[in-house]
C-alpha positions, 0 to 999 in steps of 0.5 A: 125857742128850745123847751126844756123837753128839746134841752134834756136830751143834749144834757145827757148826750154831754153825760155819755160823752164826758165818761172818756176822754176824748180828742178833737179835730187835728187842726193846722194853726200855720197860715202863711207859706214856708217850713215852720220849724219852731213852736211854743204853746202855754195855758192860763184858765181857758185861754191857750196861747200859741207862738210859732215861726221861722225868723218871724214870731207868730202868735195865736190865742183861744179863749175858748180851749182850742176850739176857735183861734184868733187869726194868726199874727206877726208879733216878732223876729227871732228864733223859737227853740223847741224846748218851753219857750212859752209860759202863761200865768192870768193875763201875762204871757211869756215867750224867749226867742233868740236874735243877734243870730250868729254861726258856730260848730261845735262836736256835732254840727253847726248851730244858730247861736243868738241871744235869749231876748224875753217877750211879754204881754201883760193883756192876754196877747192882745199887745206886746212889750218891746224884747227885752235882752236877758243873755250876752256873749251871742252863745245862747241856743235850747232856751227853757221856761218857767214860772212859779209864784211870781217867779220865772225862771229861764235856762239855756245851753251856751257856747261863749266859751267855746264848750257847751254851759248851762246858764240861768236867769230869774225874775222874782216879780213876774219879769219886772226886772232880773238877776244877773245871768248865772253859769249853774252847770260848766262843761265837763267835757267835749259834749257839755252841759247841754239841753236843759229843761227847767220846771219850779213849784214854789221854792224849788226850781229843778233843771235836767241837762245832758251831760257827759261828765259821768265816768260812763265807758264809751258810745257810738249812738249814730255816727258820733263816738263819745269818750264818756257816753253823755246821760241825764243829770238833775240839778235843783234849787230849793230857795227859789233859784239863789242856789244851786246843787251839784249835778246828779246822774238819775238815769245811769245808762252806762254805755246806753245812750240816754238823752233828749230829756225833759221835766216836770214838777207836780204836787208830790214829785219831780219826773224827767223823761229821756230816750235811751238805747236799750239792749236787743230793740232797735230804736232808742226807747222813752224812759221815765225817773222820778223822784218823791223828795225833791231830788235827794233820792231817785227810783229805778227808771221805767221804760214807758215805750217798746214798740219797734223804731225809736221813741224819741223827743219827750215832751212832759209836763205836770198839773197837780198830780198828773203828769203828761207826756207827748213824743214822736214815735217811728214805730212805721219807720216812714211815718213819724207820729205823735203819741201821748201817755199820762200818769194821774199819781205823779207818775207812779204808774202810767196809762195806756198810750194814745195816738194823737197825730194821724197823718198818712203821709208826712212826718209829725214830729216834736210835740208840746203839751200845754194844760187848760182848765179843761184839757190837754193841748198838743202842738208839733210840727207836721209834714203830711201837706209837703212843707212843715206846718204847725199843727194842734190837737185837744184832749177834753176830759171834762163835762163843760167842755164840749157839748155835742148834738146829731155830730156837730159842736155846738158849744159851751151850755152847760155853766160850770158849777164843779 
């Protein structure tokens, strides 16, 4: 029996370790065979839940944060876009992947266009409802989710008219039905109104698109020429997704590239973050744009990278007043990795960097963030085994979390009394 002696000890070592934050195990959460391309991860509470695959959906929950997961399983079909397509609130959780999949080239390439088709468990993964169809036309492709009070919220780019749009779906009561699909940004140009990315908090809803209907000059990013070099547009609802407003360039990049952009609410502001080619470095750069009135006015854009080789693929999300931000980096140019920046006054000002993936060989690309009650969880694609897999990987800030003994986990002992 352990005395009260042999337990004190265990209580301080919790005490020294909780003074930083600290990321556990990099943990590969794929286990069958074959390139996974596709993830989404969400939190509710304690719970974290995780869906990824290629042509099939696979899903995998913690109840305890990250530390163990439930086996994996098959829960769907469809395609999984790398952009939020999964939301978690109690015990319902929300996925979107495409189906119907069907082939169409557009200015840059080919694309697997489908349908967006919601997925639903309303007892915390343990079962799932039948898909149910929230686009038409077969154009769908970079679906986005949200949820706010009671509210989810769903875009995506789509091709059914032959040029990129941005559409928007809602659900007032958690997915029990929905209005009509909705057109809130038509192309304006051979690029369009691509890749949105929405968040809400309460009545307002903001979305950031890609879009080339700026009167920017000119650009080659790669091996693309664009007549008007496409930039980051913010575009908000402030009664819940019923109205929206025009189309606003928050970054103004001109003839820099500027792009792959993502958003995130918290209790005071609206961030987006974008990569953008900047003058005299080589690699495109991640930037960072905020705005403390909901969108009716902007700051100057900050530069939040500047190491050598491109930052690329923001992924950022917001939890009161912090917001956290995730990207794949190729500052060793054969080696992409993931690194992690937080701001904790609604980004205002921002921390140092944090190496979250370390594999030695083999790319880490394409992260997402999820918030717990507890902690930060990350999610990309890894390379460094030969084939893609899905990895994970926490960030623990709080005493409760973990408890270490002589190296080893042993658990939660410590009740949660904050």
């Amino acid at each position: 029996m352990r005395t009260a002696n042999s337990f004190f000890p265990i209580v301080m070592c919790a005490c020294m370790r909780s003074a930083t934050a600290q990321w556990g195990p990099e943990t590969p959460l794929s286990a069958l065979p074959g390139d996974v391309y596709g993830e989404g991860i969400a939190a509710s509470g304690t719970t974290v839940h995780v869906i990824y695959g290629t042509g099939d959906v696979r899903y995998r929950k913690s109840i305890d944060e990250g530390l163990i997961w439930s086996a994996e399983r098959t829960i769907d079909d469809g395609v999984i876009h790398l952009t939020d397509p999964l939301v978690a609130d109690g015990d319902d959780v929300w996925g979107v992947v495409l189906k119907e999949i069907r082939y169409v080239s557009d200015w840059c390439c080919a694309r697997d266009v489908g349908n967006v088709y919601l997925l639903h468990s309303g007892d915390a993964g343990q079962t799932w409802d039948p898909p149910v169809q929230l686009s038409t036309g077969q154009g769908a492709y970079r679906v986005s989710l949200a949820y706010s009070d009671s509210r989810l919220h769903v875009v995506w780019m789509d091709y059914r008219s032959g040029v990129w749009d941005t559409y928007y779906r809602r659900s007032p009561d958690r997915g029990t039905t929905w209005d009509a699909e909705t057109r809130i940004a038509p192309s304006a140009g051979v690029f369009g109104a691509e890749r949105p990315q929405v968040a809400a908090l309460g009545d307002a809803v903001h979305v950031t698109i890609w879009d080339d209907r700026s009167s920017n000059p000119s650009c080659m990013p790669g091996t693309f020429l664009f007549a008007n070099c496409p930039d980051v547009f913010h575009i908000a609802s402030m009664d819940g997704g019923t109205t929206w407003g025009a189309e606003v360039d928050v970054a103004n990049a001109g003839a820099a590239f500027a792009g792959r952009n993502d958003i995130a609410v918290t209790t005071s502001s609206v961030v987006i973050n974008y990569n953008r080619d900047v003058e005299g470095l080589d690699g495109q750069k991640l930037f960072a744009v905020r705005s403390t009135d909901n969108g009716a006015t902007w700051e100057t854009p900050i530069q939040l990278t500047t190491t050598p080789g491109s930052s690329d693929h923001g992924s950022i999300v917001g939890d009161g007043a912090a917001v956290h931000l995730a990207w794949h980096d190729a500052r060793d140019p054969q080696n992409l990795e993931i690194y992690y920046r937080r701001s904790l006054d609604s980004g205002g000002t921002w921390e140092d960097e944090e190496q979250v993936s370390t594999g030695a060989a083999g790319d880490s690309s394409t992260p997402l963030l999820a918030v717990s009650a507890n902690g930060v969880h990350a999610l990309w694609i890894d390379r460094r085994g030969g084939s893609f897999q899905v990895y994970y990987r926490r960030r623990a800030d709080e005493l409760s979390d973990i408890i270490f003994r002589n190296g080893f986990e042993i658990g939660n002992l410590i009740p949660d009394n904050r």
